[in-house]
N, C-alpha and C positions, 0 to 999 in steps of 0.2 A: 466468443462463439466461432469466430473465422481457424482462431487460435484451437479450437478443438475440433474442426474438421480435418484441420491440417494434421492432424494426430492420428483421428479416423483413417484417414487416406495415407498415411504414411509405409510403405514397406516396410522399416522396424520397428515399426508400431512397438510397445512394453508395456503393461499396466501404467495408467494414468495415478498420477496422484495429485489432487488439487486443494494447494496449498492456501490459507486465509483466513481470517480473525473472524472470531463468531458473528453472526447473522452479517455476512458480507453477497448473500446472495447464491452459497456453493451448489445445495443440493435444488433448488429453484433452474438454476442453471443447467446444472448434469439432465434435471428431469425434461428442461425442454429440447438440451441437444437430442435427447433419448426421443425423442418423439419425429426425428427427421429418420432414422432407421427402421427401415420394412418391417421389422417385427419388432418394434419399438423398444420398450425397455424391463428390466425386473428391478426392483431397488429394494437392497435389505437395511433397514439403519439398526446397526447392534445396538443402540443404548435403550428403541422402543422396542427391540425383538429380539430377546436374549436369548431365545430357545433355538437362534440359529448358527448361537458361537457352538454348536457341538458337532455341530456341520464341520467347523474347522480342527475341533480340537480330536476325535475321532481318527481323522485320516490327512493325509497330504495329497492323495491323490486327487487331481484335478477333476480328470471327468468323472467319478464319483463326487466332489462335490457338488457338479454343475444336477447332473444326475437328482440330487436328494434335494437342492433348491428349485429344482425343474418341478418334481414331485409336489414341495410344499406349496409351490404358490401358482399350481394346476394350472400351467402353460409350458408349452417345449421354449428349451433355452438353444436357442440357433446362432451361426456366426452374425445373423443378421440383429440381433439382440446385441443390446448395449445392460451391461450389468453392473449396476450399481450399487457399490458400497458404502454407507454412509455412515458416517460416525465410527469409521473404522476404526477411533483410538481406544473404545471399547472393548475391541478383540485383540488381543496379539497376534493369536494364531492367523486369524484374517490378514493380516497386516505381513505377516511371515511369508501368506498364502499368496501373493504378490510374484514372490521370485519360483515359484512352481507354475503362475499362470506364465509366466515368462516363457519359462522353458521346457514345458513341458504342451503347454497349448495355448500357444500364442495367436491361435486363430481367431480367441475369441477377444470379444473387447469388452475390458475392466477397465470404469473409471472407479476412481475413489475418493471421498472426501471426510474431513473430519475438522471440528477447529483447532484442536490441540497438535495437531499430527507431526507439529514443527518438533515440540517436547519429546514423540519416541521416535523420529529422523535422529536425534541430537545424539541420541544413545546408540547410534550402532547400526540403524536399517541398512540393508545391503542396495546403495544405491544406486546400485551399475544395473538395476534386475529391472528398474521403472524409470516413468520418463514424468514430468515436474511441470507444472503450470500455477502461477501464484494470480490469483482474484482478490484484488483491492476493493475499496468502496467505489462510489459510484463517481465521476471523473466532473470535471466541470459544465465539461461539451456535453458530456452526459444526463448530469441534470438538466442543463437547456430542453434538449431531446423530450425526456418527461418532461416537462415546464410547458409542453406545446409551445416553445422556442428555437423548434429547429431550420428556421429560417435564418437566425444568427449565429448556428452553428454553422450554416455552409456559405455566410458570407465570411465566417472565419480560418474557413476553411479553402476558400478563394483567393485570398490574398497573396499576389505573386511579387508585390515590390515593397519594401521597406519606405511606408512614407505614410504620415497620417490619417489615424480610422478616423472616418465621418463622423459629425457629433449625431447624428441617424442611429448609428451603429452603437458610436460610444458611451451613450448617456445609457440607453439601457442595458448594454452590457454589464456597465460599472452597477445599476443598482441590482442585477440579476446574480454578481458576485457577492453582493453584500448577503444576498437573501441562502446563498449558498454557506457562506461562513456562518450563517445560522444552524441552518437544516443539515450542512454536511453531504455526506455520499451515502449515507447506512440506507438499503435499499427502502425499510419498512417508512425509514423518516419524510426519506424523499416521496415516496407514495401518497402519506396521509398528508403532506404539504401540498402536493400538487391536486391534489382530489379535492381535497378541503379546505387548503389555507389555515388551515388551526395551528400555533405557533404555539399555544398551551399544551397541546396532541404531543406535537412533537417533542416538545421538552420531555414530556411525558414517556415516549417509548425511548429519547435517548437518556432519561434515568433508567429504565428498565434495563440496557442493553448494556450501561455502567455496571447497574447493580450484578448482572448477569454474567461480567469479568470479576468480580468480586466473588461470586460463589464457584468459577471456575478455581481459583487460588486454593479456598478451601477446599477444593474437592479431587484436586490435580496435581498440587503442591506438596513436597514434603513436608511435614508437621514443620518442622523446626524453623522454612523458611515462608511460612505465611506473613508472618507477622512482619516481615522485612518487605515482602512483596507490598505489602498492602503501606508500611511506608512509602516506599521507593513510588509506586501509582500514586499516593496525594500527594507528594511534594512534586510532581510534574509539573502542575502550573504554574509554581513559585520560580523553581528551576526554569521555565522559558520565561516566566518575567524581567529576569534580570539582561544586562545590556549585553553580557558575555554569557552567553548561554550555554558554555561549556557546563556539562555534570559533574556535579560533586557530592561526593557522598557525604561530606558533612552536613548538607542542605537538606539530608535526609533524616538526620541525627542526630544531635551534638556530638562530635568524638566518633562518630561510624566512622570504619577504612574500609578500603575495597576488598580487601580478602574476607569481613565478615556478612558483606554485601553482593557480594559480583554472582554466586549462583541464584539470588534472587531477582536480580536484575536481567542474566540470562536464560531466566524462566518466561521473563515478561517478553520478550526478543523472539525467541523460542515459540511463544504464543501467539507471534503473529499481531500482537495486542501495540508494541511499539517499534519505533526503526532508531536504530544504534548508527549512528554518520560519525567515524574515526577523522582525525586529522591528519592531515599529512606536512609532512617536516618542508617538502617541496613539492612543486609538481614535474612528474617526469612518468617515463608511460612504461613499466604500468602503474599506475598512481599507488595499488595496492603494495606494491612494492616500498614506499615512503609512508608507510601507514605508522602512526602513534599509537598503538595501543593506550595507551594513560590517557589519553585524551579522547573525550568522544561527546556529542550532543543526542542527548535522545527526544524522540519526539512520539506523538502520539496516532495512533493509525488512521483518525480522523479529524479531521475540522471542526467537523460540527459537534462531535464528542467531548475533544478540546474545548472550543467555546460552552459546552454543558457542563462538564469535569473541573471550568476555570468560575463555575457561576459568573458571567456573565450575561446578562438579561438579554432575552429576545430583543426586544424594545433598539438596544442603540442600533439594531437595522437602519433606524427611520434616522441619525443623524449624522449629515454627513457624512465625514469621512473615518467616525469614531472606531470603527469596526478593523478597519484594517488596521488602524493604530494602537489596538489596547493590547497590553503586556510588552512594548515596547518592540510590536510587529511579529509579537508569536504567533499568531494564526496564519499570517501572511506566509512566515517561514513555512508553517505544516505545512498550509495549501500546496504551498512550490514545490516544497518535497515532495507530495504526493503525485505532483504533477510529475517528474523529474523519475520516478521508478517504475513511471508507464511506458517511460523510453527506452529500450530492449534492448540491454546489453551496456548499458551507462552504467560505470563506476561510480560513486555519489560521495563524496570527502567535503573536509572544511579545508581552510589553512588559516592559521594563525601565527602572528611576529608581533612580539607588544610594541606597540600600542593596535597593532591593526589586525583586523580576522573578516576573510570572506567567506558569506555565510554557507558558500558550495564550491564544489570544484568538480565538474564533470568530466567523463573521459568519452568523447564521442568518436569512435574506430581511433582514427591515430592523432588525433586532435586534442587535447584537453583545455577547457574553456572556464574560467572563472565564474560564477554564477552571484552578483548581490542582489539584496532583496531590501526594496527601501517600500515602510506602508505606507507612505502619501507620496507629495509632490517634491517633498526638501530631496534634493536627490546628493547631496554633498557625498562625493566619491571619494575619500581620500585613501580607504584599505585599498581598493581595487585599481585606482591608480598607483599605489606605492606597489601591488602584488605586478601591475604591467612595466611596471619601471626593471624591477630586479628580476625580472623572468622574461624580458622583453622577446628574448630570442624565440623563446617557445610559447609566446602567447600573440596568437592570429587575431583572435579576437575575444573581448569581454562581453559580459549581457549584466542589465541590469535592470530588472522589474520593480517596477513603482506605479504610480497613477498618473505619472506624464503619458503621453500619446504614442505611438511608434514611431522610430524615426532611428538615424545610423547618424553617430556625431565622433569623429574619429574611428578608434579601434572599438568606440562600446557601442553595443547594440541595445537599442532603450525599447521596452517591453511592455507593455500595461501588463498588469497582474491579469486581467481575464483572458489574455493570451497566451498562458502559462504553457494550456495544453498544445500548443503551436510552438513551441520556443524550437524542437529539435529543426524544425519542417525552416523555422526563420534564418537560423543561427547556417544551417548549413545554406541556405542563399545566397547567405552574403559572403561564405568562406569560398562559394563556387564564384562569385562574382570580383574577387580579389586578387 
């Protein structure tokens, strides 16, 4: 929200476009920033209002358009209006009609949202004409917030020294992350959990919201490459179960190679549905510069879809420390990732040297920081020490997220995983303090 007034208020303000995996929250969103503007909002969604793609296809001019949607939905459309397009991968023309509000009347303000919208970016949109916002699921601190937990979000948000959270703090942090790798971030899941506690509910709408990626493939997808998409999505959880979680496309097939696979793979990318983390040969800045194409780990857009997508039972909430450790700390890894792309402007890589691979490598301004992810307490470092040994010059410091406590022990910085969403606010402390 902060993030879209600052858009509001900007002098080069462009058509918004906001980017995210279906039911992430986008048009929920748009319609309540639309409600802080004097004359609040108009919202057209082409897939339930077809009869408005003629608006587009018709003409290019602008104030005629505004003009004929001013008409249809019998209110004047003013600079003080916020216009909202939704499901704009429905139109093209709409979606064309972007680089005309640009430049032609840029007084007024278009956001836009769609789930697919990454699929026709991919193709060609003119993207110097609009300015870009991407909405993930719903964040850790976040769900706290709903959870009526936000008293632990801002004691985590207080923390100004590197030294042991309270067992006050820590006990129920650690089970409030358990109940997150359940439920996830998907707005609707997080809702009916936090309203009702029904763990059946929620399985329940994150198959629907599964199944609901599934009928985008068939409906979005070229014919030829569904069948490929819809492997490459179930062999996900197989692919993060393993210890080396790098992607292989024979783990999708027997005998697949990547050139009869890779446009359905960069469909699913595209979709906003999964995140693609390349390797890099070394780290050096800018990391993308050492980037591996041939190698890459893919992950899934949520947690808690993952843990549904991996059948895995609500149920091992309740033991232990089972949760963070099944698939061999695949959940663990989504989690951090997810955490790790709320930080603005962080390059996100792996590295790997056999026998050793750190499962992140960040680039924060002129810093880049090693990142592992251990799901319990065995916190045995031996990649991330051998990655500080052989890069010693240009590694300040490491992080390493586990269920040990906080605390700085040489060059690594020791993280609880329910601290993830703090890691940037941590990591720079200690680089200031050094």
């Amino acid at each position: 929200m902060n993030d879209l007034i600052k858009w509001r208020d900007s002098k080069r303000r462009k058509p918004l476009v906001l980017l995210g995996a279906r039911q992430v929250g986008k048009t929920w969103l748009l319609e309540e920033f639309g409600k802080s503007f004097p004359d609040g909002f108009v919202k057209i969604n082409f897939e339930k209002q077809p009869e408005y793609h003629q608006f587009f296809k018709s003409t290019k001019d602008v104030k005629r358009i505004i003009q004929n949607i001013s008409i249809a939905a019998g209110r004047p459309i003013t600079k003080d209006t916020l216009i909202i397009f939704d499901e704009i991968q429905e139109c093209g023309e709409a979606l064309n009609s972007l680089k005309y509000f640009c430049e032609d009347a840029p007084e007024y303000c278009v956001a836009s949202a769609g789930s697919l919208l990454g699929l026709m970016l991919s193709k060609g949109f003119p993207v110097g004409k609009v300015d870009f916002l991407h909405l993930g699921p719903m964040s850790f601190e976040e769900f706290l917030c709903a959870n009526g937990d936000a008293n632990l979000v801002q004691y985590m948000r207080s923390i100004d020294a590197v030294e042991n959270v309270p067992d006050i703090f820590a006990g129920p942090l650690t089970e409030k992350l358990k109940m997150y790798f359940v439920v996830g971030g998907m707005p609707e899941a997080v809702k009916v959990w936090t309203e009702e506690g029904d763990i059946g509910e929620v399985d329940r709408i994150q198959s629907e919201i599964l199944e609901a990626y599934e009928y985008d493939f068939a409906k979005y997808a070229d014919k030829t490459d569904v069948p490929k998409i819809r492997l490459i999505w179930r062999s996900l959880p197989s692919q993060l179960a393993r210890e080396n979680k790098k992607f292989l496309y024979s783990a999708v097939k027997t005998g697949a190679r990547a050139r009869e696979y890779e446009n359905a793979l960069n469909w699913l990318v595209n979709a906003n549905t999964v995140s693609k983390i390349s390797r890099i040969s070394k780290p050096g800045i800018p990391l993308s510069a050492y980037e591996d194409l041939d190698a890459f780990k893919i992950f899934m857009v949520d947690v808690g879809l993952l843990r549904k997508h991996s059948s895995l039972p609500a149920s091992a909430f309740t033991e232990e420390n089972r949760l963070f450790e099944e698939f061999k700390g695949a959940l663990s890894e989504n989690y951090v990732l997810e955490s790790l792309k709320n930080i603005r402007g962080a390059g996100i890589y792996y590295w790997s040297e056999t026998p050793y691979e750190v499962d992140f490598v960040i680039q924060l301004q002129d810093e880049i920081i090693p990142v592992e992810v251990k799901a319990g307490k065995n916190i045995k470092a031996a990649s991330i020490k051998n990655y500080a040994n052989e890069y010693s010059s240009r590694t300040k410091l490491c992080v390493r997220l586990s269920m040990r406590n906080l605390s700085y022990d040489g060059n690594i910085l020791n993280v609880p995983l329910y601290l993830a969403d703090e890691l940037e606010r941590l990591a720079g402390m200690v680089l200031r303090s050094n």
